[in-house]
C-alpha positions as CSV (number, residue, x, y, z in Angstrom):
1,X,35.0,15.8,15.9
2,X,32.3,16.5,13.5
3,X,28.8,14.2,13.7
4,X,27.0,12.8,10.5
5,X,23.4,14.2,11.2
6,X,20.9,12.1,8.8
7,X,18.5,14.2,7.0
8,X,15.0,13.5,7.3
9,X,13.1,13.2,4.5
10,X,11.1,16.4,3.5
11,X,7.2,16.4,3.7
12,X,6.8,15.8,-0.2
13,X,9.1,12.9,0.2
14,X,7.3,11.6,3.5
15,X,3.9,11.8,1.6
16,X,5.5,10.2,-1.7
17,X,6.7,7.3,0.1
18,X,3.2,6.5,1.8
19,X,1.3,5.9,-1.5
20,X,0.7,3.0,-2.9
21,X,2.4,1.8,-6.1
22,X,-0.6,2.3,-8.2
23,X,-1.3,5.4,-7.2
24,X,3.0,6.0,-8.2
25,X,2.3,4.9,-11.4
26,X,-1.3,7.1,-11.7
27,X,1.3,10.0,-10.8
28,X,3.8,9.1,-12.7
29,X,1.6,8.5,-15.9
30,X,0.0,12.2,-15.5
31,X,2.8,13.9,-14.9
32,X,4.7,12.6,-18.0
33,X,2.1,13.4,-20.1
34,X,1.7,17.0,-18.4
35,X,5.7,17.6,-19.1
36,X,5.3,16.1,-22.8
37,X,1.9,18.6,-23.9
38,X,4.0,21.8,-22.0
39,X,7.0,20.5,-23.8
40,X,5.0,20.2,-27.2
41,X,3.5,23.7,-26.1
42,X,6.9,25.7,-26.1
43,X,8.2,24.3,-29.0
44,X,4.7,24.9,-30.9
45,X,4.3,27.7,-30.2
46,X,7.6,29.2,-31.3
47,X,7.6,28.0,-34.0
48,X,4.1,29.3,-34.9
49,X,5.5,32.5,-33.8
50,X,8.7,32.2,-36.1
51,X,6.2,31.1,-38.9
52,X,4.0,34.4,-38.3
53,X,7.0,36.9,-37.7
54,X,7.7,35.7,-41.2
55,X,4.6,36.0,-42.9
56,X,4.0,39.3,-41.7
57,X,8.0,40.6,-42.4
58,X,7.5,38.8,-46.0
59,X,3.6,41.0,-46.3
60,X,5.4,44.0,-44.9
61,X,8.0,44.4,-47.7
62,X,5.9,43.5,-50.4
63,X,3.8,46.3,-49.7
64,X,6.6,48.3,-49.2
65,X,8.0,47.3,-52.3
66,X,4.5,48.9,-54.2
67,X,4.6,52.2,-51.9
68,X,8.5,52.5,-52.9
69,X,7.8,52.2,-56.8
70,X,4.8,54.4,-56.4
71,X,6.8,57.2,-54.6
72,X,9.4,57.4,-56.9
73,X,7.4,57.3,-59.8
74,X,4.8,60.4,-58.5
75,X,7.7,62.1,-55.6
76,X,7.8,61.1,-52.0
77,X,6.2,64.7,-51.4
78,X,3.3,63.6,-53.8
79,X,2.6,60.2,-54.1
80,X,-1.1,59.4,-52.6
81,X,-1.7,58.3,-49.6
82,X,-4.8,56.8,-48.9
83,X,-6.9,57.3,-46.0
84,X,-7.2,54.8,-43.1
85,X,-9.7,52.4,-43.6
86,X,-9.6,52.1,-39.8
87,X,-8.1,48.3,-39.7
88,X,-4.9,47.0,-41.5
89,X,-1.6,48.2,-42.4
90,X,0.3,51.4,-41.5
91,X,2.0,53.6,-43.5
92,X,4.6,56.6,-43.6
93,X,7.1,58.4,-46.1
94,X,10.1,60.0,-44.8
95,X,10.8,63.6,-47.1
96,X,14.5,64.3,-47.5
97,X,14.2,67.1,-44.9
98,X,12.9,64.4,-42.0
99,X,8.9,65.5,-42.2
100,X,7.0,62.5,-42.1
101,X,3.6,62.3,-43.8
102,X,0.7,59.8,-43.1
103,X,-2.5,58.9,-44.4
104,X,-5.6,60.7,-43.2
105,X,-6.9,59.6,-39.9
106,X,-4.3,57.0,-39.2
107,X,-3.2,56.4,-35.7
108,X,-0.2,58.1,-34.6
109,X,3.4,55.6,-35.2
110,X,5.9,55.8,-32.5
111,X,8.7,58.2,-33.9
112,X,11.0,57.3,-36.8
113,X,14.2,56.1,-35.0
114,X,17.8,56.9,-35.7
115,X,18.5,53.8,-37.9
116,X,15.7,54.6,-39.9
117,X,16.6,58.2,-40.9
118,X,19.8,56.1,-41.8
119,X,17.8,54.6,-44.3
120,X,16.4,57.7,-45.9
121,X,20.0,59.0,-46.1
122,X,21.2,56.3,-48.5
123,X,23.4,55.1,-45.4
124,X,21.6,51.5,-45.6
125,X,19.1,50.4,-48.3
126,X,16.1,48.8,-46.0
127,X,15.6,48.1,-42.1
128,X,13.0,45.9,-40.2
129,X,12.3,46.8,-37.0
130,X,10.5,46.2,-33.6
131,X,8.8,49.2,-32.1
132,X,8.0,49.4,-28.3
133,X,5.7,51.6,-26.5
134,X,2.1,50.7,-24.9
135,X,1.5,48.9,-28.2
136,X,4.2,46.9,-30.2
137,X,4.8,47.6,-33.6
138,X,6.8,45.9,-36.8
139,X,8.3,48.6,-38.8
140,X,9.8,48.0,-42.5
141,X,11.6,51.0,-43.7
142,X,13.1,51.2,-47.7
143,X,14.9,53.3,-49.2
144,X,12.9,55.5,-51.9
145,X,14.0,58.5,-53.9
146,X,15.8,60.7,-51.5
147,X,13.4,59.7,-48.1
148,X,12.5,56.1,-47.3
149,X,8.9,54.9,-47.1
150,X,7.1,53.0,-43.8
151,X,5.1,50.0,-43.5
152,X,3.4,49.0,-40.6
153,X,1.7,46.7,-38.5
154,X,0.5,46.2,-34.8
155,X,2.0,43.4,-33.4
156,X,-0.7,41.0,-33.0
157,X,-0.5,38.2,-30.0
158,X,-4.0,37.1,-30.5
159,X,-3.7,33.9,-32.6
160,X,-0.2,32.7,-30.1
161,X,-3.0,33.5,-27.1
162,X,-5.9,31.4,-28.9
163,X,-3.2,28.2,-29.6
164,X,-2.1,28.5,-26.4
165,X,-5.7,28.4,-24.8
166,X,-6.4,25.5,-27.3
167,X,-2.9,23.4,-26.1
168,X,-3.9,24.0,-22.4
169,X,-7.7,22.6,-22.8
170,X,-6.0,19.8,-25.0
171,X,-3.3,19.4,-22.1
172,X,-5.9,19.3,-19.4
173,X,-7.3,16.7,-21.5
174,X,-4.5,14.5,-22.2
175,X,-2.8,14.9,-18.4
176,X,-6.7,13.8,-17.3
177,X,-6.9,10.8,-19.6
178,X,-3.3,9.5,-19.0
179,X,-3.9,9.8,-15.3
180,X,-7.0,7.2,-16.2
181,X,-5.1,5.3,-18.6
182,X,-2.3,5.2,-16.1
183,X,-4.7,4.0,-13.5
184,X,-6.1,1.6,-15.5
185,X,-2.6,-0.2,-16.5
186,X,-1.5,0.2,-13.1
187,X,-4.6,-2.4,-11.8
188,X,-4.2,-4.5,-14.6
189,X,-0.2,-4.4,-14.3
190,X,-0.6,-4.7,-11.1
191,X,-3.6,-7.3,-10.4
192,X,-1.3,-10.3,-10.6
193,X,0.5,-8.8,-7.7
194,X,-2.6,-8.6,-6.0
195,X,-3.4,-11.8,-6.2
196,X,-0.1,-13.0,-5.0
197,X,-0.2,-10.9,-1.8
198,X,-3.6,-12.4,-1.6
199,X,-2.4,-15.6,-1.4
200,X,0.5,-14.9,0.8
201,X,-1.5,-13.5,3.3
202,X,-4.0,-16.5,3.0
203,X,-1.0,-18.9,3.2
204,X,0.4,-16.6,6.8
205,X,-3.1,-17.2,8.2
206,X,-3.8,-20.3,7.2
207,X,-0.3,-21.9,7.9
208,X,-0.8,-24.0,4.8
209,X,2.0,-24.2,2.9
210,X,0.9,-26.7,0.8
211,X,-1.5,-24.2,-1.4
212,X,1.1,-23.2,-4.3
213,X,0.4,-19.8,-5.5
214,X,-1.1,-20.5,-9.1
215,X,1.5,-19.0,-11.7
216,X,0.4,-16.8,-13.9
217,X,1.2,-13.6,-15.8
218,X,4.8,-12.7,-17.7
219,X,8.2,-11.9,-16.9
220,X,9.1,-10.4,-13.4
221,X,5.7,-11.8,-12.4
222,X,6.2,-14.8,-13.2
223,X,9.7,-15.1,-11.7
224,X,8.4,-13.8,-8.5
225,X,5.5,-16.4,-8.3
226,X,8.1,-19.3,-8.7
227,X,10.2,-17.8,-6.5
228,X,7.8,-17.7,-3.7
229,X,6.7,-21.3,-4.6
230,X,10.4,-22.4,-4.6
231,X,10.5,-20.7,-1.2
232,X,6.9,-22.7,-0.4
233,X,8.3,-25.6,-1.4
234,X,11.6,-25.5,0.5
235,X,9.6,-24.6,3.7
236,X,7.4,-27.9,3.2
237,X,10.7,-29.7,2.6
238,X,11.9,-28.3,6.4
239,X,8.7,-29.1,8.0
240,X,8.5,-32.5,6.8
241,X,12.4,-32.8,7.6
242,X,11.4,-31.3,10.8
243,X,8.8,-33.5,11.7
244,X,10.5,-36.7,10.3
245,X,13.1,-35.3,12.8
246,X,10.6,-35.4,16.0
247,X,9.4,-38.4,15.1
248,X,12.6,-40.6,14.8
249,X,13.7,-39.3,18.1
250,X,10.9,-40.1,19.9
251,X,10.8,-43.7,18.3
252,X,14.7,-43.7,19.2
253,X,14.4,-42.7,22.7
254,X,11.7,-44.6,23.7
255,X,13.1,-48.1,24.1
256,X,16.7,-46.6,26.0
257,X,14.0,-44.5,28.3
258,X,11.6,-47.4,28.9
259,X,14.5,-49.7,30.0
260,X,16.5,-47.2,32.0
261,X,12.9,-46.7,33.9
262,X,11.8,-50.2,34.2
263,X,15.1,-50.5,35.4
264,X,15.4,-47.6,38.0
265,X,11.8,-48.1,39.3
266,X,13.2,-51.8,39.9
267,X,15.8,-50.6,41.9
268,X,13.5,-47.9,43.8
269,X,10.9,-50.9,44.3
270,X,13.5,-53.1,46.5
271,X,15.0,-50.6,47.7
272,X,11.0,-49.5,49.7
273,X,10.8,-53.0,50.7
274,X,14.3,-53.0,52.2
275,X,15.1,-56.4,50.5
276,X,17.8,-54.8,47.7
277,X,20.1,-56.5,48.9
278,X,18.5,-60.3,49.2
279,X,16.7,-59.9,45.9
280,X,19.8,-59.0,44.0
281,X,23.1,-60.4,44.5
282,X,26.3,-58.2,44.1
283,X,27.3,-59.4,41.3
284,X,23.5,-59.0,39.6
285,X,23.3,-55.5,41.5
286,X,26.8,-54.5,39.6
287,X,25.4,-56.1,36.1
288,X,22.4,-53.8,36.9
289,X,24.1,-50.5,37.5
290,X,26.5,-50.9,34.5
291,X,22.9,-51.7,32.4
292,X,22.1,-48.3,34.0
293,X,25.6,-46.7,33.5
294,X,25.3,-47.6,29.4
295,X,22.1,-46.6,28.6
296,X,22.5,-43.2,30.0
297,X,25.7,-42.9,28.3
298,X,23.7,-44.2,24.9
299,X,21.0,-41.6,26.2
300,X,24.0,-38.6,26.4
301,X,25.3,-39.8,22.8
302,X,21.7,-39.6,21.6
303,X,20.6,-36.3,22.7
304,X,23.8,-34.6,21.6
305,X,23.9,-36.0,18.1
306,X,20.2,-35.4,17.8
307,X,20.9,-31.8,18.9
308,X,24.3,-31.7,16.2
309,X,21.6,-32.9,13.6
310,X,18.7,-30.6,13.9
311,X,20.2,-27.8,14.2
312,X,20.6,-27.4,10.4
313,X,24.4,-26.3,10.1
314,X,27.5,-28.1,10.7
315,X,28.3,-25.5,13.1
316,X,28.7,-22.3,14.3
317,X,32.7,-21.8,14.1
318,X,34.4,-20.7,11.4
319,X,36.4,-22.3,8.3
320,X,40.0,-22.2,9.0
321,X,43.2,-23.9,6.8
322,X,44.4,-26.9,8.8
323,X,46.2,-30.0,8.9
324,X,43.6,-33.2,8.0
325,X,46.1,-34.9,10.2
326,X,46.0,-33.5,13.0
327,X,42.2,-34.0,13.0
328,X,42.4,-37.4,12.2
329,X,44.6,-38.3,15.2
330,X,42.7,-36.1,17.5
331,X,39.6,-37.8,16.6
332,X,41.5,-41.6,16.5
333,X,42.7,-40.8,20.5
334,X,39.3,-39.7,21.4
335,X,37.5,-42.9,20.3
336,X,40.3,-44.7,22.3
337,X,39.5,-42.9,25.3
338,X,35.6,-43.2,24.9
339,X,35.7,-46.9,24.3
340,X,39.3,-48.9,25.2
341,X,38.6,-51.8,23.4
342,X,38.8,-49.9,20.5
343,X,41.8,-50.5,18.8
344,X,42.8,-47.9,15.5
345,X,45.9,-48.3,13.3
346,X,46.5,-44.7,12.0
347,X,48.1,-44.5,8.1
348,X,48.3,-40.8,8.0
349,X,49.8,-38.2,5.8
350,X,49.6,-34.6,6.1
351,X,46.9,-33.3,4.0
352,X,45.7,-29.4,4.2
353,X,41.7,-28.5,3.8
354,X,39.6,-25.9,4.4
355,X,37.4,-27.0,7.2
356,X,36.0,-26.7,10.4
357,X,37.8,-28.5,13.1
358,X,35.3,-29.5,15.3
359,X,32.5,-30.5,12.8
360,X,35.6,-32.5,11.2
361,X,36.5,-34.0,14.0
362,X,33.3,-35.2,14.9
363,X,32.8,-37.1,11.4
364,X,36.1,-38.6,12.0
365,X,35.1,-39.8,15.5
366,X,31.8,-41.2,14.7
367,X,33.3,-43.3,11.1
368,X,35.9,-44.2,13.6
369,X,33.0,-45.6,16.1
370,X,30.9,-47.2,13.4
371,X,33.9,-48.9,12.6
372,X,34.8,-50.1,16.0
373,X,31.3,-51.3,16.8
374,X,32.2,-54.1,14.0
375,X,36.1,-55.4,14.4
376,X,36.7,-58.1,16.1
377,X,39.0,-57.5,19.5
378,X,42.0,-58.6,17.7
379,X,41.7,-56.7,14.3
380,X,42.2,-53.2,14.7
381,X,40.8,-50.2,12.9
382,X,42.7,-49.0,9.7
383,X,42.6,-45.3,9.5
384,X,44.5,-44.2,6.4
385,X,44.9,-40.5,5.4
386,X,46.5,-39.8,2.0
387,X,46.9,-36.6,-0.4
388,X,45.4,-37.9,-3.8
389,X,45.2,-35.2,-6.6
390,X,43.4,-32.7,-5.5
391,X,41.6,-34.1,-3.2
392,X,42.3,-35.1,0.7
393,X,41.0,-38.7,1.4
394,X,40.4,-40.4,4.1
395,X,39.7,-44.6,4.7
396,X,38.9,-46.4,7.9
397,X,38.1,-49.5,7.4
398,X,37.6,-52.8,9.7
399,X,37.3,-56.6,9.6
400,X,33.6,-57.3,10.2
401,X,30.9,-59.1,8.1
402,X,30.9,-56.0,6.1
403,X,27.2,-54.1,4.9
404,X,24.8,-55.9,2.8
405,X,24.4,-55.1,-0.2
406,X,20.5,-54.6,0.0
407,X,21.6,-52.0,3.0
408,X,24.3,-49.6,0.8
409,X,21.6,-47.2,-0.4
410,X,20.3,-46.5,2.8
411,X,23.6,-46.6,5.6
412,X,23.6,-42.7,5.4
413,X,19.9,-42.6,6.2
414,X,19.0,-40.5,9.8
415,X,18.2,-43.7,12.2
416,X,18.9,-46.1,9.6
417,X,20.4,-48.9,11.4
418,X,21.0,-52.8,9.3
419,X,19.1,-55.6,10.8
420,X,22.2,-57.1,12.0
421,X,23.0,-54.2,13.8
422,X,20.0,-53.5,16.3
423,X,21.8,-55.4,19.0
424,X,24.1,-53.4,19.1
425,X,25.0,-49.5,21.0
426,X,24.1,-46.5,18.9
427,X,21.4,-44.3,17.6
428,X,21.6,-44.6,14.0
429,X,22.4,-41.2,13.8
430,X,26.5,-41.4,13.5
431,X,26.8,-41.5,9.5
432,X,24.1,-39.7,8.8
433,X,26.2,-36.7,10.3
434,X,29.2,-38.1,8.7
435,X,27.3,-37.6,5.5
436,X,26.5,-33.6,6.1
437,X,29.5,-32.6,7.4
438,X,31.7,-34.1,4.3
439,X,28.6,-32.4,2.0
440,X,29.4,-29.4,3.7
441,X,32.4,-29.2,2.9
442,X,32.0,-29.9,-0.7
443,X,33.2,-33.6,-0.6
444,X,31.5,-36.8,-0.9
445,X,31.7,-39.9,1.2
446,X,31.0,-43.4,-0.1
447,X,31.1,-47.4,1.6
448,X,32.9,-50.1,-0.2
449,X,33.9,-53.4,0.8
450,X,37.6,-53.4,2.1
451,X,40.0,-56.1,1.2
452,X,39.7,-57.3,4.6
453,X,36.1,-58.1,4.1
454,X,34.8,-55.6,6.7
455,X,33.1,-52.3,5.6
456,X,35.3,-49.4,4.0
457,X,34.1,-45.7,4.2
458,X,35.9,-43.5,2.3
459,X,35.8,-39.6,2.4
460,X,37.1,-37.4,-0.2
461,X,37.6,-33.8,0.7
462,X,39.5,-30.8,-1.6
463,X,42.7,-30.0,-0.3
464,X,44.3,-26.7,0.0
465,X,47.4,-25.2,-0.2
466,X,49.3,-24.8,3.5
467,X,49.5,-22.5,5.2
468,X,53.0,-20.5,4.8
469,X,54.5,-19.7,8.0
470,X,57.8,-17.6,8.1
């Protein structure tokens, strides 16, 4: 079985990765320009060869032209040949026999090739031609009289070698000012990043999230700075949350704490001075331990629905498809078994939704709860569960005084709790969850007054189709 080996990146790669993004851009800048001047170069510089391989063909025939007209007009065997001036032009005539003759002291031309004696036969009427050897030549041959004449010249690199010197200095040049220019819009690009990693850094050490980074610059910049002060913001938002959290609790658990240990230290007290049982009479000793029994039961309820609350999520366990129903009851026989007086008249339909079962469940429970705290002994809960359009909803309401008014806005509040409820068992805590687990699930939950005069909290979920089981 054949292994995947990752590659590791080569040392150009390794050394690419480690600079910094203005020095990328430096790079980047420098060599862009460097590819545009060589690009510029080869295509310069053929066609100032193409333009000078033309001038010289076009100079080479004309002067062929006037040796032609003179060596048919005086004989190729007699026409005059002037003697090299030592610079300039080459010239030969080809006699009908294939002698050559050449001005005095001209340099020696390579020999006239096989498609040029062509010429001088009549086979073709004129021939241009690229001579090799330890010096390049251009070669015109024309047809004239019965031979051909020659016109020459040295092929001449010196003015390609001269632009090409001139394009390199220029390149040097241009490669060294876009590598500043480069540089230079790579800090000024770049200096609003700066800034912002600045104030990041100041806001890690500091631990100040309050110090919004200050928005400036354009475009990705921009977005970025708002981003991170969206991000600041939200982190404020969970500290503060977080704090409120701390706060509540310990203002909630204080007064169940102070009584269970005023009340246990009571107990220890009598029980040093031997005289429990003379100070406190069965019946009061009883009273006492069930005082002791229900506040660490209102303790237990506390601590786990503080724990349910702060930990941000509904929960850890996945969405599943399942029956409303069955969570309704499950939750209606748990609040029965919790609290026996509590009495719940179930109305329910089957209703599918995406959910999770427990965090459900719990909401369930804890409306159920609420509304138990408030009936009277012989008015039970209504629980109703109903499919209406698209939507799952679920009622439960009871036959209490019902919630004020002046208390609506704020039931759903963490440790909100009515004046007229204070006497009573809870933390303040249970629709507040009620509330974040419904949100979770993309519902809403809402209090009304039920016909019965009592309180009437009323969830609406979106259903979904069954599940199909063959």
């Amino acid at each position: 079985m054949s292994r995947h080996v990752r590659r590791e990146p080569g040392r150009l790669a390794r050394w690419w990765r480690r600079r910094s993004l203005r020095t990328r851009l430096t790079v980047i800048a420098a060599t862009a320009i460097a590819v545009s001047v060589f690009v510029a170069f080869q295509v310069a510089s053929e066609l100032m060869d193409r333009k000078l391989q033309d001038t010289a063909e076009d100079q080479l025939r004309a002067d062929a032209r006037v040796l032609a007209t003179d060596a048919e007009s005086a004989g190729l065997a007699q026409v005059p040949l002037r003697p090299y001036p030592g610079s300039g032009r080459l010239v030969r005539v080809i006699l009908p026999d294939g002698s050559t003759r050449t001005p005095a002291g001209q340099p020696a031309l390579p020999p006239v090739s096989g498609d040029a004696r062509r010429v001088a036969q009549g086979v073709s009427a004129d021939l241009m031609e690229s001579i090799g050897g330890t010096e390049g030549y251009l070669v015109y041959t024309l047809r004239a009289g019965d031979g051909a004449v020659q016109v020459a010249s040295l092929a001449d690199d010196t003015p390609i070698n001269e632009f090409g010197f001139g394009m390199l200095l220029i390149g040097l040049l241009c490669v060294a000012g876009g590598a500043l220019v480069g540089r230079t819009v790579a800090r000024t690009a770049l200096a609003p990043i700066d800034r912002l990693t600045a104030a990041a850094v100041r806001v890690a050490r500091t631990r100040d999230l309050d110090a919004d980074i200050p928005d400036e610059g354009g475009g990705e910049i921009r977005r970025l700075i708002r981003s991170i002060n969206d991000m600041l913001a939200a982190l404020r938002d969970s500290r503060r949350a977080q704090r409120l959290l701390a706060e509540d609790a310990a203002h909630e658990l204080k007064t169940p704490l102070t009584s269970l240990r005023l009340n246990v230290e009571l107990l220890i007290r009598l029980d040093r001075r031997g005289t429990l049982d003379s100070a406190l009479p069965a019946e009061s000793r009883t009273r006492l331990l069930n005082d002791l029994g229900a506040q660490v039961a209102e303790l237990s309820t506390l601590a786990a629905e503080l724990t349910d609350l702060a930990r941000g999520d509904v929960s850890d366990e996945n969405t599943e498809l399942l029956d409303l129903a069955d969570v309704v009851v499950a939750a209606a026989t748990r609040a029965r078994s919790r609290v026996p007086d509590i009495e719940a008249a179930l109305d329910v339909t089957s209703v599918w939704v995406s959910g999770r079962p427990a965090a459900l469940q719990r909401a369930v429970l804890n409306l159920v709860d609420n509304a138990g705290k408030w009936s009277p002994a012989d008015q039970p809960v209504q629980v109703r569960l109903r499919a209406e359009g698209a939507s799952a909803v679920l009622e439960v309401d009871d036959a209490g005084p019902g919630i004020d008014a002046a208390d609506v806005p704020r039931v759903f509040d963490r440790f909100y709790r009515a004046d007229s409820a204070r006497a009573l068992p809870g933390s303040g805590l249970g629709l507040s969850i009620v509330q974040r687990v419904v949100d979770a699930h993309g519902g809403r939950v809402t209090v009304a007054r039920s016909a019965r005069g009592g309180a009437l909290l009323r969830v609406d979920l979106p259903s979904a189709t069954p599940a199909v089981t063959s």
